[in-house]
N, C-alpha and C positions, 0 to 999 in steps of 0.2 A: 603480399604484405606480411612481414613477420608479423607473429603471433595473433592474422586472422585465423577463422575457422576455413579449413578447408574441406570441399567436396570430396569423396573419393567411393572410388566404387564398392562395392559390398562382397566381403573375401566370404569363399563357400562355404568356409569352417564356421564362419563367427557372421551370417548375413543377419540380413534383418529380420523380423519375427514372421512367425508364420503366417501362410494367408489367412489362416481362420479368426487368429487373431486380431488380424490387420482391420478384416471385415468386421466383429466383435469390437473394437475400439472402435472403429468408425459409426457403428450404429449408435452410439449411445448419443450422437448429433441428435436422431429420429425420436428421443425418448419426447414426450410430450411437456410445452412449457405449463409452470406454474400459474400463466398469464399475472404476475406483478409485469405493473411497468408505472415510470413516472417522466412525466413530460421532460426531464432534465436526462434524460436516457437516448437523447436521439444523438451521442455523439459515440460511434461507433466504428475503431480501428480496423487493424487487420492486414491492408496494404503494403504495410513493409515484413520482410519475412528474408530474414540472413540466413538463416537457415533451407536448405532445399528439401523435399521432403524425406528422398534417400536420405538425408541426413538427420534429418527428426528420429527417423524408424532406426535409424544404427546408434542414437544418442538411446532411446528406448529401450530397444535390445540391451546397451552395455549395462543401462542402469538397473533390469531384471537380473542380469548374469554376475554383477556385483552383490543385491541383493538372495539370491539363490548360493553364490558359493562364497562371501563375503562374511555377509550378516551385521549382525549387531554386538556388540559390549553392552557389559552394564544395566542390563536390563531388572529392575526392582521388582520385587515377586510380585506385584500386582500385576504387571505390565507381562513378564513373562507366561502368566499364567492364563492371562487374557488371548496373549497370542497364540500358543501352544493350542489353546481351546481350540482357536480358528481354522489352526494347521500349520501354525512356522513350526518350526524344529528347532528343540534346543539343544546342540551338541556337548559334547564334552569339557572341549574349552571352552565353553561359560558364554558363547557367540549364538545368537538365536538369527536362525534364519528363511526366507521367504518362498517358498517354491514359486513357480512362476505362475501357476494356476493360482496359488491363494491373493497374488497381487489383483492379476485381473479381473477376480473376481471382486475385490475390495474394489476395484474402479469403476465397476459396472453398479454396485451396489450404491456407489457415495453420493451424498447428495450434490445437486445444482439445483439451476436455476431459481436459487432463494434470494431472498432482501436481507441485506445487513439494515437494519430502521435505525433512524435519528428519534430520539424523545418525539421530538416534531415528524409528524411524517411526511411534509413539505421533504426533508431531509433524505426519506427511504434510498437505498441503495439498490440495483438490480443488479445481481450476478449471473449474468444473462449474456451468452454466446460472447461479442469480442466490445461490450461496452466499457467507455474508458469512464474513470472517476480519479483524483488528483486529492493525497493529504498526506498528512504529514509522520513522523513517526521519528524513534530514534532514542536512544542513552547517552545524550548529549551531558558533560559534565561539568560545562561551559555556557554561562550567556556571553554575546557577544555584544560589547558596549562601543555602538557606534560612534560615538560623538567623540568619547575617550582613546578611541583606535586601540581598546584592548579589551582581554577577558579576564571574567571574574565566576566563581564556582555559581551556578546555577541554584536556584532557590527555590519551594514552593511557590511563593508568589507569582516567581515567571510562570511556572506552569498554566495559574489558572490565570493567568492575565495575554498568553501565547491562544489558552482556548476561546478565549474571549475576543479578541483581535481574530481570529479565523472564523468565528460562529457568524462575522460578518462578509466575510470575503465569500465573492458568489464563485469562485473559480478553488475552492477549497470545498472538497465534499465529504471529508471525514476528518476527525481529527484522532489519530495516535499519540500517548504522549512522548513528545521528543526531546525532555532534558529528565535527567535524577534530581531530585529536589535535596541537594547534596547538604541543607542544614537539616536532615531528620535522621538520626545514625537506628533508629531501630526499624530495624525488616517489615514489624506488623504494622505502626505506624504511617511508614513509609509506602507502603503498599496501597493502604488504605487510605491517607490523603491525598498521594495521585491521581485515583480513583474519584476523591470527591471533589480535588481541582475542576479535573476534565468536566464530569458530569454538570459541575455548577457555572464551569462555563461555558456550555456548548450544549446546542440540542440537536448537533450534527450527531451520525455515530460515531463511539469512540473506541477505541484500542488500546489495552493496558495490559499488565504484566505483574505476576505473580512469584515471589521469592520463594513460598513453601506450602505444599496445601492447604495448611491448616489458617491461611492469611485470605485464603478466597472464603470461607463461610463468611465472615463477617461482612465482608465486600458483594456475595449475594444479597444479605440479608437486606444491607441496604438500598441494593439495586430493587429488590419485590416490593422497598417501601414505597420507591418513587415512581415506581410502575403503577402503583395501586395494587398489590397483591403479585405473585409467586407466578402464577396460572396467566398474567398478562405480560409480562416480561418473556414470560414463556412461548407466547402468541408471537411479541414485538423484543426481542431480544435486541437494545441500543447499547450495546460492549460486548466486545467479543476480546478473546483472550490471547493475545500474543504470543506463541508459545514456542520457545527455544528450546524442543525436547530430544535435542542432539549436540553431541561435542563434537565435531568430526577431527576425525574422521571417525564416519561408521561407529559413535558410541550414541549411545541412550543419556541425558543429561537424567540423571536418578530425578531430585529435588520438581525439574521441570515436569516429566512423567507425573509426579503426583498431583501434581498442580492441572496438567491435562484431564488429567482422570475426575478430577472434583469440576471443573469448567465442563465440561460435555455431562456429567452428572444434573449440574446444575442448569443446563440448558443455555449456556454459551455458545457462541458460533465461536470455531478455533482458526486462528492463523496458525499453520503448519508450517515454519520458520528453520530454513536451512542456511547459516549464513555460515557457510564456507569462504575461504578466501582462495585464489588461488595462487600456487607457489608455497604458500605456509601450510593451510589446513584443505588445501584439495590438492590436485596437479595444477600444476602452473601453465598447461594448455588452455585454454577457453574451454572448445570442447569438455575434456576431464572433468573440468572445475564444475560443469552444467551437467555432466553425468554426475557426478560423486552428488551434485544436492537434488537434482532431482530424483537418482534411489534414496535418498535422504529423506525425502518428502513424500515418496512412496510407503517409508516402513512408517509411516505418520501417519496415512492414508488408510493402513490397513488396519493400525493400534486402536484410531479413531471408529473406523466402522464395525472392528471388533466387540467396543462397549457397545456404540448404539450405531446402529445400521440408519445410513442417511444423515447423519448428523451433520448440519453445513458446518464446510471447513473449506479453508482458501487454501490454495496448492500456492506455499510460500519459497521457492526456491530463489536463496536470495543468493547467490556468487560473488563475491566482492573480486574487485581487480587492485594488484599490487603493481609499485611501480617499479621497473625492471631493474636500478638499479639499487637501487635502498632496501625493495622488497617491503616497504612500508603500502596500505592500502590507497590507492588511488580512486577515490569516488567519483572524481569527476574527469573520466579519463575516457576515452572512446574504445576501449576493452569492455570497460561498466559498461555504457550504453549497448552496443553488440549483444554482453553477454546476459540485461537483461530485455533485449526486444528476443535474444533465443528462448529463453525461461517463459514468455508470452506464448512463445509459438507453442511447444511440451505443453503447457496447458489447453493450450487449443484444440492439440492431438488428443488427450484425452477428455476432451469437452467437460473441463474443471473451470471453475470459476479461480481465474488466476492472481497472485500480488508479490509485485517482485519491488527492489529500491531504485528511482534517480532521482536526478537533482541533487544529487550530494556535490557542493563544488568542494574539492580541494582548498580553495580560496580561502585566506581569512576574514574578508571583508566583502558587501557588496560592492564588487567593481567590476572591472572587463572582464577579468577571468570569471569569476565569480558566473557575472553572465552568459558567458557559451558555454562556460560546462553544464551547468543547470540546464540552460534550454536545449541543448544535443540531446541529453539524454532524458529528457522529458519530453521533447517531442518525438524522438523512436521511440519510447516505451508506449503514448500513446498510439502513433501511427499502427503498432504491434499490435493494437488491439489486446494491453493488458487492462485487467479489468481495475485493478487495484494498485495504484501507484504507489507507495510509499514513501516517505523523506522526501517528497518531490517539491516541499516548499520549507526555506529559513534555514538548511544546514549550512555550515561552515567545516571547513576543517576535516574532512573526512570521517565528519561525525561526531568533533570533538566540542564542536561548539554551535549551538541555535542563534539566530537571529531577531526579534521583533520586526526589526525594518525591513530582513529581507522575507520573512512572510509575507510583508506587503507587497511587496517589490515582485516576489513570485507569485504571488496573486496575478501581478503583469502578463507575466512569461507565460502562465498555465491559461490565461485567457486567449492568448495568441496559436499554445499548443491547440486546444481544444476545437479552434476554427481551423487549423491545420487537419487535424481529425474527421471533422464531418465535411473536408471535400469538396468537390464543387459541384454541383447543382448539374445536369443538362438534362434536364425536361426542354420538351419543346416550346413551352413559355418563358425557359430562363435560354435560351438560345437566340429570342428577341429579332427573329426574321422578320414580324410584323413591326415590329417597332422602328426596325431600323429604314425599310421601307416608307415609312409614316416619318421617320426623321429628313430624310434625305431626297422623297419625290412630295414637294410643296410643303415639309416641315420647314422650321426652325435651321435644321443645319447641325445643330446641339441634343444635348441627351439632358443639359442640364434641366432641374425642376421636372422630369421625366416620371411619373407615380410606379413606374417597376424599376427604375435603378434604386428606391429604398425600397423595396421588397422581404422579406423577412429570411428567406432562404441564402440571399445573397448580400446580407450586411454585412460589412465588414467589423471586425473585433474594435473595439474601441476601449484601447488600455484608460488606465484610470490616474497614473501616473506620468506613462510616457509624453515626453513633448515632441508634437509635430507641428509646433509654431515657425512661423517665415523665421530668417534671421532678424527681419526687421522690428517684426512683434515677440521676441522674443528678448531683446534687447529694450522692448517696453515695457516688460513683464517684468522686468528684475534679474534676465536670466539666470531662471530658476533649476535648479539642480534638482535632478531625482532621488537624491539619496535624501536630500533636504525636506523635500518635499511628503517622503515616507515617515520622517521623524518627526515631523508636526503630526502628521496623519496619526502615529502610534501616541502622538501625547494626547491628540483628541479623544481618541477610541479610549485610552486609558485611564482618563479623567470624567466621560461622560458613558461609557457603557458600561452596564452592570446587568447581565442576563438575568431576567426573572420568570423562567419556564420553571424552575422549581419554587414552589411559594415556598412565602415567609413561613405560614405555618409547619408544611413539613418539614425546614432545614429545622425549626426550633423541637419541630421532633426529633430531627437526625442529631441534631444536639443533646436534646435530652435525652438519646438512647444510648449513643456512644458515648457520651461525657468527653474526656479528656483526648480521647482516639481523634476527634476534632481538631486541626492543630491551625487549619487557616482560619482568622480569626474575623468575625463579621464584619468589621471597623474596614478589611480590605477590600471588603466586597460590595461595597456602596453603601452599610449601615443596615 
């Protein structure tokens, strides 16, 4: 099939790494768990795997030999200086780069098996071998007004009323923020009421992003308020920091570096964020595109364990697919889904806690299209056994615009993925030999009313929205639309939910601390 990945065998000159290697990445499976876990962690991928594994080990290999004879741009004296400590090499042309020993050793060294925490710890995250989790993320620039059938530039308000509307959806387990709150034109403001949208609406964890270092002090400071101190946020770290700390190809983003450097200072967990594109900003191969960010997210890897050894960070190789003839990005395209159930696998191989993007539909509206791009590629990326989904719910537009309805709407979808995910059952109790026996010599005949067809292991997902009414009863109902259906839902939740995990008292401190840095105003937030 044009521009799948293809198998091929491994040429002598340029094969796959060596055995010591091979054995050396493989152990770091056998390293000992942290033992977190939370009961919302039994749904665990892995099963799909486009990748073969010669192919995993020759995507590895390129992206060592890129970084060893490639390197970096752009590197800002802190960051150069950091690395050089550790052993990259800064040459002459101003390009810092990675020997092969100082990677793997950065890989053996980097943390796993940690919790990203929600405020709430009902919420905790486990970054733990091939468990899936589903949220949202994005610099959307765009709400999408369903009712209107058009877009309009996205606003603080959407922010904290998108984190509010997910802080309820049980198929939503983190929330990133995925629009720019495009009425705030300054940097520090901007940064920072993002920041107190998410937080004030959701006790999910959340994922934010930083314009200049000097925009993250004030954004910890108030993170140690609502922690209760400095040393507990520290313990239960609920934001971790997004971090775009490359242009590719192969440069160092300066402004984002400094912004990494003060996030892992400050005890952030980091998203290690490669978004390449392919054809524009990578090769326009799958493969290439999955090489180029994953050495992307390796010279991440090594910057991050440089400052502090073990510092959780998500292995973010995020690949975007363009469409073949435009060359414009294709989100919701079956290249995306491919290129990231591969980016799942890479993480696998190096037993990294992994987060790559789907569910980006192309689409400008929730409709048909809308819904199989979403779910193709949200259900391979979970089947993949990625740990950390990304944009997997409410994008439009290849990014360009967010949803309300359709967060609801993917709340659907991801409930559907999820039961796709954890599989079927076959213990010798869910195989039901006895039962069937017991049905059919002097039973009933039937299964109905049966106390193990509702059994807990073998329930079926039961969407919230979807209709599975007769055509009869469904013509009793009003035949009721789902899209319609989602827009009451979002005026309900809109009108009656107002998260209060942060009290009144503190916000009136986070008020009285920052003053005017405040800019969403109490009136929107239930008073």
């Amino acid at each position: 099939m044009p521009g799948a990945v293809k198998k091929q065998e491994a040429r002598p000159d340029r094969g796959p790494p060596r055995l010591a290697e091979r054995h050396a990445l493989h152990a770091l499976a056998s390293k000992p768990s942290t033992g977190v876990s939370r009961a919302t962690d039994m749904a665990e991928g892995g099963s799909y795997r486009p990748l073969g594994q010669n192919d995993v080990e020759r995507i590895h290999d390129a992206a060592l030999r890129l970084l060893e004879t490639v390197g970096f741009a752009n590197a800002i004296p802190s960051c150069e200086t950091v690395l050089t400590k550790a052993g990259a090499l800064a040459g002459p042309d101003g390009r810092v780069r990675f020997p092969r020993r100082l990677v793997l050793d950065a890989i053996a060294k980097a943390g796993r098996n940690f919790s990203l925490h929600g405020q709430d710890s009902r919420h905790d995250l486990t970054m733990q071998g091939k468990r899936v989790h589903y949220g949202t993320a994005g610099a959307a620039v765009h709400l999408v007004d369903v009712e209107k059938r058009e877009y309009r530039e996205s606003r603080l308000q959407d922010i904290y009323d998108a984190a509010r509307i997910a802080d309820g959806l049980d198929n939503i387990h983190f929330f990133q923020r995925p629009m720019v709150a495009r009425d705030i034109a300054d940097p520090t403001q901007l940064d920072f009421n993002t920041l107190y949208a998410c937080v004030s609406g959701t006790a999910k964890h959340v994922g934010t992003s930083f314009t200049v270092r000097e925009n993250v002090k004030p954004a910890l400071e108030m993170l140690y308020a609502i922690a209760g101190g400095e040393a507990n946020f520290r313990a239960r770290p609920f934001v971790s920091n997004a971090n775009c700390f490359v242009v590719p190809p192969m440069k160092f983003a300066e402004d984002a570096c400094g912004v990494l450097e003060a996030c892992v200072e400050g005890g952030m967990p980091i998203l290690l964020v490669s978004a390449v594109q392919a054809g524009v900003t990578a090769p326009a191969s799958l493969a290439g595109a999955v090489t180029q960010a994953v050495a992307e997210v390796l010279s991440g890897l090594v910057y991050v364990n440089a400052i502090s050894p073990g510092h959780p960070a998500v292995f973010g190789a995020w690949p975007f697919a363009s469409d073949p003839q435009t060359g414009a990005m294709a989100g919701g395209s079956a290249e995306q889904a491919l290129m990231t159930a591969a980016c799942a696998q890479m993480a696998h191989f190096y037993d990294l806690p992994g987060g790559s993007p789907a569910g980006m539909a192309d689409a400008k509206l929730p409709d048909l299209q809308s819904g199989y791009e979403k779910g193709i590629s949200n259900v391979l990326a979970g089947l993949a056994g990625l740990n950390m989904v990304y944009e997997a719910a409410g994008m439009h537009a290849s990014l360009q615009g967010f949803c309300l309805e359709s967060l609801i709407l993917d709340n659907d979808i991801l409930g559907q993925c999820m039961r796709c995910v954890r599989g079927i059952d076959v213990s010798e109790d869910a195989l039901c030999v006895s039962t069937v026996a017991e049905v059919c010599l002097g039973g009933p005949g039937h299964y109905r009313g049966d106390a193990q067809a509702g059994d807990e292991p073998e329930r079926g997902h039961r969407p919230a929205l979807a209709d599975r009414l007769s055509p009869k009863d469904w013509e009793k109902a009003g035949r009721p639309d789902i899209v319609q259906r989602a827009i009451d839902q979002k005026q309900r939740i809109l009108a009656e939910q107002f998260p209060r995990h942060i009290s009144r008292s503190l916000d009136d401190w986070l008020r009285s601390r920052f003053g005017e840095l405040i800019l969403l105003p109490r009136a929107s937030m239930g008073g």
